[in-house]
Residue, then its C-alpha position, 0 to 999 in steps of 0.5 A: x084582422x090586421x091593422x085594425x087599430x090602424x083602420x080604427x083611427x083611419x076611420x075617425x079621422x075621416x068622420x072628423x074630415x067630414x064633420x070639421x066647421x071651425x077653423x081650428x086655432x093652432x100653436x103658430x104665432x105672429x112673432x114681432x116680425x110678423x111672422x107665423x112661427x111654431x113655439x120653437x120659433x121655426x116657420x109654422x107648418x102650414x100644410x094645404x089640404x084638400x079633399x081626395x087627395x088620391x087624385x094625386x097619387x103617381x100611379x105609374x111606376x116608371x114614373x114612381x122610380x124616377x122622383x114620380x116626374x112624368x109631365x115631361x116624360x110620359x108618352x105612353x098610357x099613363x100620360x093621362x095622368x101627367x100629361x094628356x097632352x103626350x097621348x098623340x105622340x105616342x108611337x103606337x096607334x094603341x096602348x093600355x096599361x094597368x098599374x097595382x099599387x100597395x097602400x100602407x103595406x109596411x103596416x101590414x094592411x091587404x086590402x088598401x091599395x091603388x088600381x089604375x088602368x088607362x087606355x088610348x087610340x090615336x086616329x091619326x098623327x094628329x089626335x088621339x083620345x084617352x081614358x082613365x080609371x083610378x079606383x083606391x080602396x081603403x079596406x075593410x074598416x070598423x066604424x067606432x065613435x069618438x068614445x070607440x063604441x061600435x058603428x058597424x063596418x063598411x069598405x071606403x072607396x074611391x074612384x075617378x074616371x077620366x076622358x081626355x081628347x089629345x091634338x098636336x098643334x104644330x109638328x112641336x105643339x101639342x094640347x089635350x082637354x080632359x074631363x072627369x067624374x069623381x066618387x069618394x065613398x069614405x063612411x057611407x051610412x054613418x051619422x056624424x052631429x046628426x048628419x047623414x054621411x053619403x058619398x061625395x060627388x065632384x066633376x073636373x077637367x084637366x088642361x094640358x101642353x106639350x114642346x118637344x124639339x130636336x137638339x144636337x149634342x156632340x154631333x149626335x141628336x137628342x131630344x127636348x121635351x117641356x110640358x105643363x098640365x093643369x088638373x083637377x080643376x073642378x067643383x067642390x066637393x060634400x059629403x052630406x045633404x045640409x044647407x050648411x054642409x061644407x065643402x072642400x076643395x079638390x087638388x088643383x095642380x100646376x105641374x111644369x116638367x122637363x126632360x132631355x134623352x141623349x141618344x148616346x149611340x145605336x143602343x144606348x140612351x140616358x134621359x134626365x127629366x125634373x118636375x116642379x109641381x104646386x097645389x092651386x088651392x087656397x092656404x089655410x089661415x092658422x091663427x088671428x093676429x093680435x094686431x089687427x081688430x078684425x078676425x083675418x082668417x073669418x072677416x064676415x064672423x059666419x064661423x067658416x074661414x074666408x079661405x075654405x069660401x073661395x070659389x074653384x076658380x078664385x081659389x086657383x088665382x088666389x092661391x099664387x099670393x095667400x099664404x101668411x108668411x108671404x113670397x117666402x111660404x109660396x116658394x115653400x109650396x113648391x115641391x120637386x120631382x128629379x129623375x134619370x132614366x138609362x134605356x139599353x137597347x129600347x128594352x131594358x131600363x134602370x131608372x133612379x129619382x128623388x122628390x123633396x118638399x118643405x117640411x113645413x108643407x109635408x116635408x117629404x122627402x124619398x129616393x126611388x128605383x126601379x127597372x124597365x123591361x119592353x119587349x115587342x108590344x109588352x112592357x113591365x115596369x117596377x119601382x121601390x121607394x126608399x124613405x130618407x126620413x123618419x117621417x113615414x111614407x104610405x110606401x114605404x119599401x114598398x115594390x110596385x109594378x106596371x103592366x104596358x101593352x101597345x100595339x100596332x104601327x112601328x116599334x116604340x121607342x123608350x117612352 
């Protein structure tokens, strides 16, 4: 079977997930400016982690050819995932779209990708409702231990279901509540420490905002649209049944976005959109400092670090001003999505974007590009992802595509 060496190492990697306890005690040091440094003296690499971070993946591949913005942009189906609050400006009365996403093929893997299929029905001009379910399957995998002696096999999944109400305020305003189930079956069955792995449970909620203004340029209108979205705000979540079991945060998200379409004439239109988007989760605290008695990263000494206790919601507000090298990592947590997109005719588009973040929190960095063909109540959209970098990226050169049908009322415009 292809890449199973891969799914070997794929799979003990997400029994150490399951089984972590102690925060490790990493390579980083204060130096004498106390600051976290790598032994090189670079800024140490302090990475937040979370649990099911499939979440997170843009699923949508207009978006994914534009830098993966999309709070701003999104006024078709999958706005359930940037922004719920765009479905009731949509311009039709109903919409679905189903997106395939690859996982990893440069590795040569199948049967590791990323379906998502979302829908929505506007009632009125006024609201709309939506639903959403991602299901992202990691293929088949060999369970080995620590010592590589078989385990059995097993097919990890996970999925979220998600349904959302959308309501516009004022002709300019608009809101959308969402709440969603989330199932992350990843060694279902096997033991780790004597522990019985079973699937991991979590509910959340998405709260979002939309603007969208008129604005004249050079005599001509174009149009402004501003979101922000908060998602996955939700409940811890566990894959055993132990009292001492830990539990992982879910990947909270602020997302701010911005996009401006000029309607250069009759037939042509250029939109420019960028996302800023920040984990709401805690920092990990890397190491003890030297100079102070009591151990930062455990002040109660019950062997768990003081960040991985906090609550959901502390956890959210705490996660504004926590990291060790202070303002400066904050800023660093920050990662940026830029996209331009140029319609013809409202039927064909071609589409370019670039995301980059710190490469202290990930250091990704990739250009996307993509085309867009609509045609009456059908639209397909196509994205490829051109790495920068040595690092590698799960999608690498990898073509992804999605399906868009809308029906009813008048003719949509490019969103």
């Amino acid at each position: 079977m292809k890449g199973l060496l891969f799914k070997s190492f794929l799979t003990l990697s997400l029994l150490g997930f399951i089984s972590q306890g102690l925060f490790a005690q990493l390579d980083c040091f204060y130096n004498p400016k106390g600051e976290l440094v790598n032994p090189d003296g670079t800024p140490c690499t302090n990475t937040i982690l979370t649990a099911v971070p499939f979440l997170r993946i843009v699923p949508d591949a207009r978006s994914g050819a534009m830098g993966d913005v999309g709070v701003a942009i999104s006024t078709d189906a999958n706005a359930m995932h940037f922004n719920q609050s765009k479905l009731v400006r949509a311009e039709k009365p109903f919409g679905v779209s189903v997106t395939y996403t690859p996982w990893l093929r440069a590795l040569g893997l199948n049967d590791v990708y990323l379906a998502y299929l979302t829908g929505y029905y506007k009632f009125d001009d006024l609201q709309a409702v939506g639903l959403g379910l991602r299901y992202f399957s990691l293929g088949d995998i060999n369970f080995t231990d620590e010592n590589g002696n078989p385990l059995g096999t097993g097919r990890p999944n996970e999925f979220e279901v998600t349904a959302a109400y959308s309501r516009k305020l004022s002709e300019k305003f608009t809101a959308a509540v969402g709440a969603k189930f989330i199932y992350s079956n990843l060694a279902a069955g096997q033991q780790v420490d004597g522990q019985l792995i079973e699937p991991g449970l979590a509910g959340g909620a998405d709260i979002s905002f939309g603007y969208n203004t008129n604005v004249a340029v050079n005599g001509r209108k174009s149009d402004l649209a501003l979101g922000l979205a908060i998602t996955n705000i939700g409940s811890k979540i566990t894959y055993t049944n132990a009292a001492t079991s830990q539990k992982d945060f879910l990947p909270t998200n602020l997302g701010l976005g911005a996009a401006w379409t000029f309607n250069l004439d009759d037939y042509n239109s250029i939109t420019i959109a960028a996302d800023v988007n920040k984990l709401l989760v805690p920092t990990p605290c890397r190491v003890d400092n030297p100079d102070t008695p009591e151990n930062e990263c455990d002040s109660d000494g019950n062997g768990i670090a003081d960040y991985r206790e906090a609550s959901p919601i502390s956890g959210i507000f705490t996660s504004f001003g926590d990291a060790p090298n202070g303002f400066d990592e904050e800023l660093k947590e920050l990662y940026y999505s830029f996209g331009a997109e140029y319609w013809y005719d409202k039927q064909f588009a071609v589409r370019a974007g670039y995301f980059t973040e710190s490469r202290n929190k990930g250091d990704r960095h990739y250009f996307t590009v993509g085309i867009g063909l609509k045609y009456n109540i059908f639209g397909l959209n196509f994205s490829y992802l051109v790495p920068t970098t040595n690092q590698r990226n799960p999608l690498d050169n990898t073509l992804r595509f999605s399906l868009l049908f809308e029906f009813g009322g008048k003719e949509g415009d490019n969103g």
